[in-house]
PyMOL commands that place a pseudoatom at each C-alpha (Angstrom):
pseudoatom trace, name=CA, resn=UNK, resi=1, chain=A, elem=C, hetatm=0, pos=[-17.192, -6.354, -2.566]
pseudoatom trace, name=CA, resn=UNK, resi=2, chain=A, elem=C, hetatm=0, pos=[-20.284, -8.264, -0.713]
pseudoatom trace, name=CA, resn=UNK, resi=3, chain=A, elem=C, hetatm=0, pos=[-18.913, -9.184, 3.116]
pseudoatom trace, name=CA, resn=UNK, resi=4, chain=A, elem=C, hetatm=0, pos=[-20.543, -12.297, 4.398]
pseudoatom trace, name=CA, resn=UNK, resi=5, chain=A, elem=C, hetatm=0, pos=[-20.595, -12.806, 7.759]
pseudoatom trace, name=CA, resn=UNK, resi=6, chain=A, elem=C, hetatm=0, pos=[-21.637, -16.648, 8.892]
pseudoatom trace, name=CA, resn=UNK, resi=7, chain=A, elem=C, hetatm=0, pos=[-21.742, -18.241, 12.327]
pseudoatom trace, name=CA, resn=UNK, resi=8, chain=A, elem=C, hetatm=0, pos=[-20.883, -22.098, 13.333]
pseudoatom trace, name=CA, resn=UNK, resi=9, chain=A, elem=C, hetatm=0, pos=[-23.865, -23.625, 13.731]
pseudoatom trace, name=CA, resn=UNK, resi=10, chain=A, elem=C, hetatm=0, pos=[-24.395, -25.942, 16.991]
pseudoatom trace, name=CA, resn=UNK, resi=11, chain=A, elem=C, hetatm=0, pos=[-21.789, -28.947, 15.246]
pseudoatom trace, name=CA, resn=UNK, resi=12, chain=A, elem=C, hetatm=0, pos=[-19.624, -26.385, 14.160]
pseudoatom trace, name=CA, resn=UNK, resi=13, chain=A, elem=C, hetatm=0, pos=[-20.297, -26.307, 10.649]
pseudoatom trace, name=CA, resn=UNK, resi=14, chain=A, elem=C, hetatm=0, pos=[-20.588, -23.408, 8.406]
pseudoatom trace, name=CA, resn=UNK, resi=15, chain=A, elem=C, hetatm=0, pos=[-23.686, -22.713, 5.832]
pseudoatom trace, name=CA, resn=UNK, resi=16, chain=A, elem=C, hetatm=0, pos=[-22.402, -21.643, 2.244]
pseudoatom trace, name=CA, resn=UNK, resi=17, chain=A, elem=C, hetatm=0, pos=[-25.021, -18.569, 1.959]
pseudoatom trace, name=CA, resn=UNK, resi=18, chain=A, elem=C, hetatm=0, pos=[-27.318, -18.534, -1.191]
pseudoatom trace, name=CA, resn=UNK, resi=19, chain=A, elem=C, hetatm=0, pos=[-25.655, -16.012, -2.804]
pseudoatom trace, name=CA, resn=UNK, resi=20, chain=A, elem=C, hetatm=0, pos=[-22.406, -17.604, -2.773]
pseudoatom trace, name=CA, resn=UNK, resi=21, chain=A, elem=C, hetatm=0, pos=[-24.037, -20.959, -3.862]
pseudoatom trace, name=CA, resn=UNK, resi=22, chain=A, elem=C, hetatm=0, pos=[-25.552, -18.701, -6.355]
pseudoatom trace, name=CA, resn=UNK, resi=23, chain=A, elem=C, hetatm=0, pos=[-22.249, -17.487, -7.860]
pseudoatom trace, name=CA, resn=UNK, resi=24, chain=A, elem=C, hetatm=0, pos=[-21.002, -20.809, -8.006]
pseudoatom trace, name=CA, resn=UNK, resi=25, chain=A, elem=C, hetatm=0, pos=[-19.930, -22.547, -4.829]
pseudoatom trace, name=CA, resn=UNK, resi=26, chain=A, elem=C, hetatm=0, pos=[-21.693, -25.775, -5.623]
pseudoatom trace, name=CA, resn=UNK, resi=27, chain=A, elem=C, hetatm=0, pos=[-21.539, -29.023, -5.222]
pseudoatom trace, name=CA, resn=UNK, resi=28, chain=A, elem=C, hetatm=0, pos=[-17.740, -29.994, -4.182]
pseudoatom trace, name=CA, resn=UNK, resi=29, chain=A, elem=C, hetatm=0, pos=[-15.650, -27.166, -2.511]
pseudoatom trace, name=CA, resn=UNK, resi=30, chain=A, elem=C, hetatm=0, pos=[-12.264, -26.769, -1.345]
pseudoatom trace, name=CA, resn=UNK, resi=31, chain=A, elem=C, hetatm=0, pos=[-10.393, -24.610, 1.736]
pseudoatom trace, name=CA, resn=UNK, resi=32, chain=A, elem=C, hetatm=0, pos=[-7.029, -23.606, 1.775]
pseudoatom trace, name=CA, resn=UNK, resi=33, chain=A, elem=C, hetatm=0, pos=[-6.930, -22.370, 5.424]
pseudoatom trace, name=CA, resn=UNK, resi=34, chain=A, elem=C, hetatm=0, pos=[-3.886, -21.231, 7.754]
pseudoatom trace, name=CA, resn=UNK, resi=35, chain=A, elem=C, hetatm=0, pos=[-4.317, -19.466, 11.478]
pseudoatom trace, name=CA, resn=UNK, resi=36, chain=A, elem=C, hetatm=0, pos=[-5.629, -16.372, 10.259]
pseudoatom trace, name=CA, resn=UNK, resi=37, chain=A, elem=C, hetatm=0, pos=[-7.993, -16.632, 6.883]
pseudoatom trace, name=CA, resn=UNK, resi=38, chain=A, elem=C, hetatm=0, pos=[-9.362, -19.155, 4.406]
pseudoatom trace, name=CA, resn=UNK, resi=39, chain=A, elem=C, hetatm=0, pos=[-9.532, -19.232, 0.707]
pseudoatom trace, name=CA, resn=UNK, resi=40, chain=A, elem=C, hetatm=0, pos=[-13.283, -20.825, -0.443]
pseudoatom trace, name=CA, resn=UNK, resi=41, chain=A, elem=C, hetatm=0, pos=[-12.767, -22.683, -4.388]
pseudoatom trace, name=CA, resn=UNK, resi=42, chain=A, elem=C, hetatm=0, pos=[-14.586, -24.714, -6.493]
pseudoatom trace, name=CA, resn=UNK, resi=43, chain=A, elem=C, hetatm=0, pos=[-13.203, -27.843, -6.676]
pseudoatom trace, name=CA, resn=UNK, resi=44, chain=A, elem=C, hetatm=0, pos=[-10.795, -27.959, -9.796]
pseudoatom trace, name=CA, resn=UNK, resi=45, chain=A, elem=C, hetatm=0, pos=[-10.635, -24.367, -10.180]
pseudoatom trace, name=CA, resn=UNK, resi=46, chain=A, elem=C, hetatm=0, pos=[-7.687, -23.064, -11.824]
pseudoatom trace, name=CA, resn=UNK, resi=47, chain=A, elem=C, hetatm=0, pos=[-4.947, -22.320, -9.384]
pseudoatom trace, name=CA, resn=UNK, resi=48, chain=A, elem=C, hetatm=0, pos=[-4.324, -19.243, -12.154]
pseudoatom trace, name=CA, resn=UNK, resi=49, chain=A, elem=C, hetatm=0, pos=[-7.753, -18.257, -11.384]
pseudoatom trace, name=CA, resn=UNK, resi=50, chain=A, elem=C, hetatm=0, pos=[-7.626, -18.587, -7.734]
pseudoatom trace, name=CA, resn=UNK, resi=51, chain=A, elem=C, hetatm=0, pos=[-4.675, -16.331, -7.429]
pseudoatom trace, name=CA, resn=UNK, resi=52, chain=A, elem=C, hetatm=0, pos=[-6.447, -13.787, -9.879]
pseudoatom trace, name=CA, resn=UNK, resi=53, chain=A, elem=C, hetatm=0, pos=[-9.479, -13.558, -7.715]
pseudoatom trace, name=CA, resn=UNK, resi=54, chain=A, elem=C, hetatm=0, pos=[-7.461, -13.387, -4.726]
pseudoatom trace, name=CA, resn=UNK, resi=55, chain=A, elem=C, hetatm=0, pos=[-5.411, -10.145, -5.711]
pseudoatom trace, name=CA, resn=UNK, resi=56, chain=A, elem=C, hetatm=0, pos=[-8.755, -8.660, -6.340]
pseudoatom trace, name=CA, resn=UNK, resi=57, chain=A, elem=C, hetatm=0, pos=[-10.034, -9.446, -2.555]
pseudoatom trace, name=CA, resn=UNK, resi=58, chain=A, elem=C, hetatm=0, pos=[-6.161, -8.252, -1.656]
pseudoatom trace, name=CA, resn=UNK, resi=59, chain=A, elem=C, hetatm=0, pos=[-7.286, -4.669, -3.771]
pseudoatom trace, name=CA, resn=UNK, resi=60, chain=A, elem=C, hetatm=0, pos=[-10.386, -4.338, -1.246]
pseudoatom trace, name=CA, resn=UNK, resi=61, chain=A, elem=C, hetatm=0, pos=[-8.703, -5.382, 1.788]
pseudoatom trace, name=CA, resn=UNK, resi=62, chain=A, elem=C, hetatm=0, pos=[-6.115, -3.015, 1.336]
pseudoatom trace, name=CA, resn=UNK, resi=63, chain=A, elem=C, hetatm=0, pos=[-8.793, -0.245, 0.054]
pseudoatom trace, name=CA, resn=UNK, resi=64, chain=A, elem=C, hetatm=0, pos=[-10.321, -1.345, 3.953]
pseudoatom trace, name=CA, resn=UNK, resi=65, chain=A, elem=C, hetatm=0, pos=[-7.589, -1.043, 5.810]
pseudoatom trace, name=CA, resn=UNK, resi=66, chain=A, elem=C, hetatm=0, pos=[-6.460, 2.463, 4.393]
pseudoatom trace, name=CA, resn=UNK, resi=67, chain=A, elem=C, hetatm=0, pos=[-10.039, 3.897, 5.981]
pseudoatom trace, name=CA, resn=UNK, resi=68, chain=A, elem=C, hetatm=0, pos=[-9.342, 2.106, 9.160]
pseudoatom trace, name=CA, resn=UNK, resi=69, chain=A, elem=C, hetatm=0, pos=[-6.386, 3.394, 9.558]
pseudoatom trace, name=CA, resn=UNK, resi=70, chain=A, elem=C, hetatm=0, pos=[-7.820, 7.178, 8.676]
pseudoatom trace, name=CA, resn=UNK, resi=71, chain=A, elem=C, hetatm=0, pos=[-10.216, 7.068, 11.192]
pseudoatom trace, name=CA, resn=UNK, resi=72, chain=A, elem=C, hetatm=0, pos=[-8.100, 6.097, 13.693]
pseudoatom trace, name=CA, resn=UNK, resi=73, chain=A, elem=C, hetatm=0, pos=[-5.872, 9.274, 12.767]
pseudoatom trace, name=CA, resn=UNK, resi=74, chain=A, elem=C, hetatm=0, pos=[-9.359, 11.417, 13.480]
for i in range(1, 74): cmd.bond("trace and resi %d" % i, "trace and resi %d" % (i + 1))
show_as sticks, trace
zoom trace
């Protein structure tokens, strides 16, 4: 998976990179944040679909952390 990384601009608001607007981030968005993370939709995706895509980005996390974690054994 692609890793964006995007700063707050000077009014604190975030740009939706091309790429992403590319894929399909258009238009009308929603954010289900809490403390820690945020999930970026489409407005009036499928919550089905949402959860689908998110166990995918849970696969890579988890694929990230296990090589953190190994390198920290070294």
């Amino acid at each position: 998976m692609v890793k964006f990384t995007q700063r707050l601009d000077r009014n604190n608001k975030i740009y939706i990179v091309k790429p992403l607007r590319q894929a399909g981030l258009t238009n009308t968005v929603e954010i289900l944040p809490n403390s820690q993370a945020a999930v970026i939709y489409k407005a009036g995706t499928p919550i089905k679909d949402i959860i689908a895509s998110l166990e995918t980005v849970m696969v890579d996390l988890r694929y990230h952390l296990k090589r953190e974690e190994a390198k920290q054994k070294q």
